[in-house]
C-alpha positions as CSV (number, residue, x, y, z in Angstrom):
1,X,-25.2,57.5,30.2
2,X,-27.9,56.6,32.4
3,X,-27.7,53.1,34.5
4,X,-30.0,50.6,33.2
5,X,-32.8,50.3,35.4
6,X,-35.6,49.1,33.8
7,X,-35.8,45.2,33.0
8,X,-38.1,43.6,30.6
9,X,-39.6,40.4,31.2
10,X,-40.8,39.2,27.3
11,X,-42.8,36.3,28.7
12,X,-45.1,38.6,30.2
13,X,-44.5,41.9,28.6
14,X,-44.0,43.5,31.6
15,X,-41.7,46.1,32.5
16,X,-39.9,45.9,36.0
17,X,-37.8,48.7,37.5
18,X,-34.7,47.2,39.5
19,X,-34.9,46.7,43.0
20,X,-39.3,47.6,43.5
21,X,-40.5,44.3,43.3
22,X,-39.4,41.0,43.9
23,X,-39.7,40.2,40.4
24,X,-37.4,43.1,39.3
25,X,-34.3,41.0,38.0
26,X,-34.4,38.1,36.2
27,X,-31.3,35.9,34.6
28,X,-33.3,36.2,30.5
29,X,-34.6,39.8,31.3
30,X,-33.6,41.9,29.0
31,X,-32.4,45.7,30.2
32,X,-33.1,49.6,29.6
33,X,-32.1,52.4,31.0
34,X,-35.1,54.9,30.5
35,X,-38.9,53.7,29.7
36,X,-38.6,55.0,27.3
37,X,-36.0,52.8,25.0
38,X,-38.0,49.6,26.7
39,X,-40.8,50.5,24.4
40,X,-39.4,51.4,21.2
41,X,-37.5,47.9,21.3
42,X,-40.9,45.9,22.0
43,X,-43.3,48.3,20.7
44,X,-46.5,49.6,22.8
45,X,-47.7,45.9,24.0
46,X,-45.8,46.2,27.0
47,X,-47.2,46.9,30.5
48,X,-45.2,48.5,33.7
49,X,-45.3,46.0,36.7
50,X,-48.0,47.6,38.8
51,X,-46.1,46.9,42.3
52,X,-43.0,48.7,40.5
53,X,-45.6,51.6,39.7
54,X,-46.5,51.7,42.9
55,X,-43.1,52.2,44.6
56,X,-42.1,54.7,41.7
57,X,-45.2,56.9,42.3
58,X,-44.3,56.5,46.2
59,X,-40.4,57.7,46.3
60,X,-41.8,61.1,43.5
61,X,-44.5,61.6,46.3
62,X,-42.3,61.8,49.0
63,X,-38.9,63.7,46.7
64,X,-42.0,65.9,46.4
65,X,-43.1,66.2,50.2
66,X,-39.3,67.1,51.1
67,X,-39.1,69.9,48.6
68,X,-41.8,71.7,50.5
């Protein structure tokens, strides 16, 4: 079982991943643990926070770097 990461804000349809943003955890957020699962509970009108995007596409750039 994977931890639950991923918190959904429904006031703004926007999907957070825990700890990249200062809007990552809220008290009425609602939590997933893959993407996945966020959107088949609230169908495809949901949008990833772009500052968590951001820091997700940063940490698989540099997982990547030190693989090299």
């Amino acid at each position: 079982m994977f931890e639950k990461i991923y918190y959904f804000n429904k006031g703004t349809k926007t999907l957070h991943i825990k700890g990249l943003c200062k809007n990552s955890i809220g008290s009425d957020y609602k939590t997933y643990a893959t993407e996945q699962e966020a959107i088949q509970d609230n169908g495809r009108y949901i949008h990833m926070c772009v500052e968590c995007e951001n820091e997700r596409e940063k940490i698989i750039q540099n997982a990547l770097k030190k693989e090299k």
